[in-house]
C-alpha positions in Angstrom: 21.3 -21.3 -13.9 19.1 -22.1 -17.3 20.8 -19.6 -20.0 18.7 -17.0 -21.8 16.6 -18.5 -24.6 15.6 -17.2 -28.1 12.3 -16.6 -27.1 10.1 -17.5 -23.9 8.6 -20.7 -25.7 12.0 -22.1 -26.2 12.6 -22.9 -22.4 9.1 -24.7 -22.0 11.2 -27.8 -21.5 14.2 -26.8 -19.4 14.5 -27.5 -16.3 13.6 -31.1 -14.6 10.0 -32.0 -13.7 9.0 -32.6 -10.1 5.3 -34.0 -11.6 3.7 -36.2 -8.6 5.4 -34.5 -5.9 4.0 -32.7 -3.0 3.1 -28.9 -4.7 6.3 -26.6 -3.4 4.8 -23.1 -2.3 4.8 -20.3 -5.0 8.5 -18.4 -5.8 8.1 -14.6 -4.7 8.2 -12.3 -7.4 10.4 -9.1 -6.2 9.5 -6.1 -9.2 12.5 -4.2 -8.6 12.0 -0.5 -9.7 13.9 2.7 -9.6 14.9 6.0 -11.2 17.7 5.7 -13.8 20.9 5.4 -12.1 19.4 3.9 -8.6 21.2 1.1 -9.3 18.7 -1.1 -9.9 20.5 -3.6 -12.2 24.1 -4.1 -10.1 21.8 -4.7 -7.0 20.0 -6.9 -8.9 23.4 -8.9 -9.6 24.3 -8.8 -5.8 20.7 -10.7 -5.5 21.9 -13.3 -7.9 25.1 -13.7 -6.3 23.9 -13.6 -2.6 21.2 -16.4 -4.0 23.7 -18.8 -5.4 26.2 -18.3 -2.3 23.4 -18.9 0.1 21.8 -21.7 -1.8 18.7 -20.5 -2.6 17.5 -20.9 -6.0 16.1 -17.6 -8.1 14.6 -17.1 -11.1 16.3 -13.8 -13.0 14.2 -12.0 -15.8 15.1 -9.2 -17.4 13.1 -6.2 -19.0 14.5 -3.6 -20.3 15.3 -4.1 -24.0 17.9 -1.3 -24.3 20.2 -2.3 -21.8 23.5 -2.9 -23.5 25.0 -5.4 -21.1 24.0 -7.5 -17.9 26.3 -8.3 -15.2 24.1 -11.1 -14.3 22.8 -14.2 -16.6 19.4 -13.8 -17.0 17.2 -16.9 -17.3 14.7 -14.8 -19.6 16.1 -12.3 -21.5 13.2 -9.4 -23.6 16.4 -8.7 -25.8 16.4 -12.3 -26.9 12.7 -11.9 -28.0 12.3 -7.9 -29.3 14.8 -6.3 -31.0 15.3 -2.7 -29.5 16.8 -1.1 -32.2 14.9 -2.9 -35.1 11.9 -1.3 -33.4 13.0 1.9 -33.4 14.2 1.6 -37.2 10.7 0.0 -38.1 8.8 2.1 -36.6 10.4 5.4 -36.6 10.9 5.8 -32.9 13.2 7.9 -30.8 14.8 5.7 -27.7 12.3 6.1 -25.4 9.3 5.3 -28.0 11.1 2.3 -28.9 11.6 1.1 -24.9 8.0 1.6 -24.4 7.1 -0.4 -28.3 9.6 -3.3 -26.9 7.9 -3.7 -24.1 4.3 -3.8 -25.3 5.7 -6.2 -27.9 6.8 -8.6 -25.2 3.6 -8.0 -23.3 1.4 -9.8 -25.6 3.5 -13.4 -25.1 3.8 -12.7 -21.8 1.4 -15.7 -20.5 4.3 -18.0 -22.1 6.9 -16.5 -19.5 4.2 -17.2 -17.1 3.7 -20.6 -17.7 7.9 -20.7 -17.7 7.9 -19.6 -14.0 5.4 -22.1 -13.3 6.6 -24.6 -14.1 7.6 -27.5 -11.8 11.6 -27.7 -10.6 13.8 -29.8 -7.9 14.7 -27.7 -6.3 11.8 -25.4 -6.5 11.9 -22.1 -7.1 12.0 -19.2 -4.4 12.6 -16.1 -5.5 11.6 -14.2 -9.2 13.6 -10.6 -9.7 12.3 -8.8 -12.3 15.1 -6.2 -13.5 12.7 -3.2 -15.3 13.5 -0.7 -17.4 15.3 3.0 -16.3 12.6 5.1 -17.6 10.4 4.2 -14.5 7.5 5.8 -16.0 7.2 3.1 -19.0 6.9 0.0 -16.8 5.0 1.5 -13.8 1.9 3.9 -16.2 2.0 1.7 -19.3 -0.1 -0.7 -20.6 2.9 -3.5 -20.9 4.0 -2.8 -17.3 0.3 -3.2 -16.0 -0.1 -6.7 -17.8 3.1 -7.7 -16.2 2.5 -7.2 -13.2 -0.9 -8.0 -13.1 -0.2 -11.4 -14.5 2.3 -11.6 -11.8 0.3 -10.7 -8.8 -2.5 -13.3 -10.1 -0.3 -16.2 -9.8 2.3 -15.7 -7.2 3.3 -13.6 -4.0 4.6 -10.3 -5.3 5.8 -7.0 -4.3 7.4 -3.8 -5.7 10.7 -3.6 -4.4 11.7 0.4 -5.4 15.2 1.5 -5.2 16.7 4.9 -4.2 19.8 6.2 -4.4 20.9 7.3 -1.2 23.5 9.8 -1.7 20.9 12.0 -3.9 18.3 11.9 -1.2 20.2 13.8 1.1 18.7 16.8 -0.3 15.6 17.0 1.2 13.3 18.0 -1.7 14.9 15.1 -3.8 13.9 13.0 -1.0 10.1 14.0 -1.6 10.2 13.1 -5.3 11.6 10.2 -4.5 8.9 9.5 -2.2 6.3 10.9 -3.8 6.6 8.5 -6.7 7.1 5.5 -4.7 4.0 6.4 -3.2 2.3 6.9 -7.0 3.6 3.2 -7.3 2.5 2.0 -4.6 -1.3 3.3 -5.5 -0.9 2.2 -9.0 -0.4 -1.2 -8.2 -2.0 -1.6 -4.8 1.3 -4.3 -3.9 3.2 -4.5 -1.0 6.4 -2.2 -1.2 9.9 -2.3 0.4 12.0 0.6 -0.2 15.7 -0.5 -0.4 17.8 2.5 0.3 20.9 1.6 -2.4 24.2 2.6 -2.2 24.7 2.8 1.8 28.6 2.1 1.2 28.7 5.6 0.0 26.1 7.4 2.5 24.1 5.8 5.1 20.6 5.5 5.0 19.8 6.2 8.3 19.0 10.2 7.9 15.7 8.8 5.7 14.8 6.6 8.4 14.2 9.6 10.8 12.8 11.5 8.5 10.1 8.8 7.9 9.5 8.9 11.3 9.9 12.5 12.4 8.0 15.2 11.0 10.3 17.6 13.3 13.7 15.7 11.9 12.5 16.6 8.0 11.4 19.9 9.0 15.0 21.1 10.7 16.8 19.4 7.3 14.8 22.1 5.2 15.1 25.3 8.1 17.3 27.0 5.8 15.5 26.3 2.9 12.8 29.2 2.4 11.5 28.6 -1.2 8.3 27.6 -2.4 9.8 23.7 -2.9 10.4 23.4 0.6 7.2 25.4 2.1 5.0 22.3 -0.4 7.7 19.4 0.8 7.1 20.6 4.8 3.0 20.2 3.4 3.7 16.7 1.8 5.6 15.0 4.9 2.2 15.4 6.9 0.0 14.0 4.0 2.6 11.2 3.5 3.0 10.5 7.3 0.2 7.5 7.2 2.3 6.4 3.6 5.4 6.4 5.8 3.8 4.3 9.2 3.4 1.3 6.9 6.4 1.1 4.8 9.4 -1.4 5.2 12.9 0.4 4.5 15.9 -1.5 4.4 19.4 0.0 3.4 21.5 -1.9 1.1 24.8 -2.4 -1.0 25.1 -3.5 -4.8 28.9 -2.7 -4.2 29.3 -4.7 -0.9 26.5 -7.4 -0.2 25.8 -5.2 2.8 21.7 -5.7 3.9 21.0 -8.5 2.1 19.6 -11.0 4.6 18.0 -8.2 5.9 16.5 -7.7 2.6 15.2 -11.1 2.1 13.5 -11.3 5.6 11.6 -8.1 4.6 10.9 -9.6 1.8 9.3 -12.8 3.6 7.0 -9.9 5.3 5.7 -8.3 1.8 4.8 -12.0 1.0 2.4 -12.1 3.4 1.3 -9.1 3.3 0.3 -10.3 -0.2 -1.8 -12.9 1.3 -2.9 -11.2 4.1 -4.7 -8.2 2.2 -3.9 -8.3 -1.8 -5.5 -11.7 -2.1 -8.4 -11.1 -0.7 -8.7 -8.0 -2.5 -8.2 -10.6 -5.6 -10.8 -13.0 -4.8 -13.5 -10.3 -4.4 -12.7 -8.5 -7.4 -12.5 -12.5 -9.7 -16.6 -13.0 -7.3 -17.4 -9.3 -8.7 -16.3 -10.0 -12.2 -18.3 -13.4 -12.6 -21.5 -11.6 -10.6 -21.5 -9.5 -13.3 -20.7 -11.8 -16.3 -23.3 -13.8 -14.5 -26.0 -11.4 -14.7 -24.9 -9.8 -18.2 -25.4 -13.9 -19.3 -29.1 -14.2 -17.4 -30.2 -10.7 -19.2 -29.3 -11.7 -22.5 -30.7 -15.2 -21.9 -34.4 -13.3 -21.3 -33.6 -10.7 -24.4 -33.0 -14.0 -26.3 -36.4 -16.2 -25.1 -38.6 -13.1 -25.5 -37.3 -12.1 -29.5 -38.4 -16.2 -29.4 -41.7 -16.1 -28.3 -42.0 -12.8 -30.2 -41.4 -14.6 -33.4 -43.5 -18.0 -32.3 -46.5 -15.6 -32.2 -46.1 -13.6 -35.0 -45.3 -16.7 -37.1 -49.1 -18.2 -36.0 -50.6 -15.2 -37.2 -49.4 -15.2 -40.4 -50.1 -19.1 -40.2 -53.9 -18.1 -39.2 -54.4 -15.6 -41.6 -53.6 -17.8 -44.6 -55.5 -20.5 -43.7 -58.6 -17.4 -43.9 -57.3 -17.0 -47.4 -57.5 -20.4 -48.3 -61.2 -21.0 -47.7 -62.2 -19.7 -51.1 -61.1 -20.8 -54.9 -57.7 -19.6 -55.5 -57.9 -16.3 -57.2 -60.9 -15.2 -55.4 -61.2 -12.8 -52.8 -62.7 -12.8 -49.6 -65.8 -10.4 -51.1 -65.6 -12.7 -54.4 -66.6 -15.8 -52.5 -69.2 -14.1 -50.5 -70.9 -12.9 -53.8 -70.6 -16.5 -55.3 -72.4 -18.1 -52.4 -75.1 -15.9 -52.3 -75.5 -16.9 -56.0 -75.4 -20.4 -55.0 -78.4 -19.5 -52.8 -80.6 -17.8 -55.2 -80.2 -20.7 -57.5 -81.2 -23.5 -54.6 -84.5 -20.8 -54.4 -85.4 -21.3 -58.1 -84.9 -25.2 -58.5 -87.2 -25.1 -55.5 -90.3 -23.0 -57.2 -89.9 -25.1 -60.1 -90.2 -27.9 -58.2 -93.6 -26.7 -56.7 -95.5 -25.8 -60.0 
């Protein structure tokens, strides 16, 4: 594994070159996300581990800036780039204010940690796992998390791998939240999602799976359940029923290993998922964006030759009109020189009488 670097620049030449070869196909960047305490970050380290034990080679970053410790070595660190608590001191931010700051921070040399993952190896790369921060909301609605993943889904296969705790969601209503954000997430980003049910050593996961599937199932779990919470979470289940038909669920352990070939072949189907609907999506959207930079170009292009022919006009006027001026003795107007040429007539007249007598 390459070790974590001062900044993103500094591992621009890490790693051996594989320049000439056949072009390897893309890594798969898995955005794992989750409420605080989901268990994003020891599942993350089970990845690592299951990787290296399986020989497949993955790419670890890490972004959240306030996370005292990793169990894992990441290969790109934000801590090694923004200082968390320096921001917070500089700028006078409480912790979450400073997360958020961090991250925005690290946004802006983003394209550099880009280029890193790019970047030809032997053995190529296959997987990215990008570790985000707690505070779900300051990765998923933030400027800094949209960049990210933006970037992301522009250059490789990704998806939004989101993480809930299992035991929790035994309560039906915390179930809904649950899914209620995953589905925000899921709109937000418009990415293939997998939904790895965490923590099955402790409960199984298999009580979310049926109520996925059956309205009746999720509906008995909150019989005895009369408040207002549960009457709006029986309403959400059939709005979220299409959300559910199309979702890929896997159950997992950070503690054990347990899922995690499972895992990876779900994976494998969010990849091309990506390419099956998200890159198309992506090539319209880079045609629309030229279309219009196209036509923006050609209208300013005509503003441009008319304010030309404008000026080529109203320059030979003024060129016309002194060249009128010019025609009598400087100082002399127009009336002047009319006056002086009559003059010029009556004295032709005269010489001409003389002449005669």
């Amino acid at each position: 594994m390459e070790a974590s670097t001062s900044t993103p620049a500094a591992d621009a030449g890490a790693g051996p070159s594989t320049s000439g070869q056949t072009a390897a196909p893309k890594p798969t960047v898995i955005l794992v996300i989750g409420m605080a305490g989901s268990g994003k970050t020891t599942l993350i380290q089970r990845i690592n581990a299951h990787l290296h034990a399986t020989k497949r080679h993955g790419y670890i970053i890490n972004m959240d800036p306030a996370v005292a410790s990793l169990p894992y070595g990441a290969n790109i660190d934000i801590r090694d780039t923004v200082k968390y608590k320096n921001v917070m001191k500089q700028y006078n931010l409480g912790p979450n204010g400073g997360i958020l700051t961090s991250c925005n921070l690290f946004a802006t040399r983003f394209d550099q940690v880009i280029q890193l993952c790019e970047k030809p190896r032997d053995p190529p790369l296959e997987y990215i796992v990008v570790d985000t921060p707690g505070q779900i909301e300051i990765f998923t609605w933030s400027a800094s998390g949209a960049i990210v993943t933006e970037l992301f889904a522009s250059s490789f296969p990704t998806l939004v791998a989101y993480v809930v705790d299992t035991p929790r969601v035994t309560n039906p209503q915390t179930f809904m939240s649950n899914m209620l954000q995953a589905c925000s997430i899921l709109y937000k980003t418009k990415l293939p999602m997998l939904l790895l049910f965490n923590k099955v050593d402790v409960a199984r996961h298999e009580f979310a799976l049926d109520w996925m599937k059956d309205f009746d199932a999720y509906t008995a779990a909150l019989e005895a359940d009369s408040s207002y919470a549960a009457t709006l979470s029986r309403s959400l289940a059939l709005v979220l029923d299409s959300f559910y038909a199309n979702m890929r669920a896997v159950g997992v352990s950070a503690l054990t290993g347990e899922g995690m070939e499972e895992m990876l072949a779900q994976v494998g189907e969010c990849a091309k998922e990506y390419k099956e609907f998200y890159v198309p999506e992506l090539e319209k959207a880079k045609a629309d964006k030229a279309a219009k930079e196209q036509a923006r170009q050609t209208t300013e292009m005509a503003k441009l030759q008319a304010d030309m022919a404008k000026s080529q006009i109203g320059g030979g006027e003024a060129e016309g009109q002194g060249k009128v001026r010019e025609a009598g003795p400087a100082g002399v107007g127009a009336a002047g020189a009319r006056k002086m040429e009559v003059d010029e007539d009556e004295d032709e007249d005269e010489a001409e009488d003389e002449d005669d007598e």
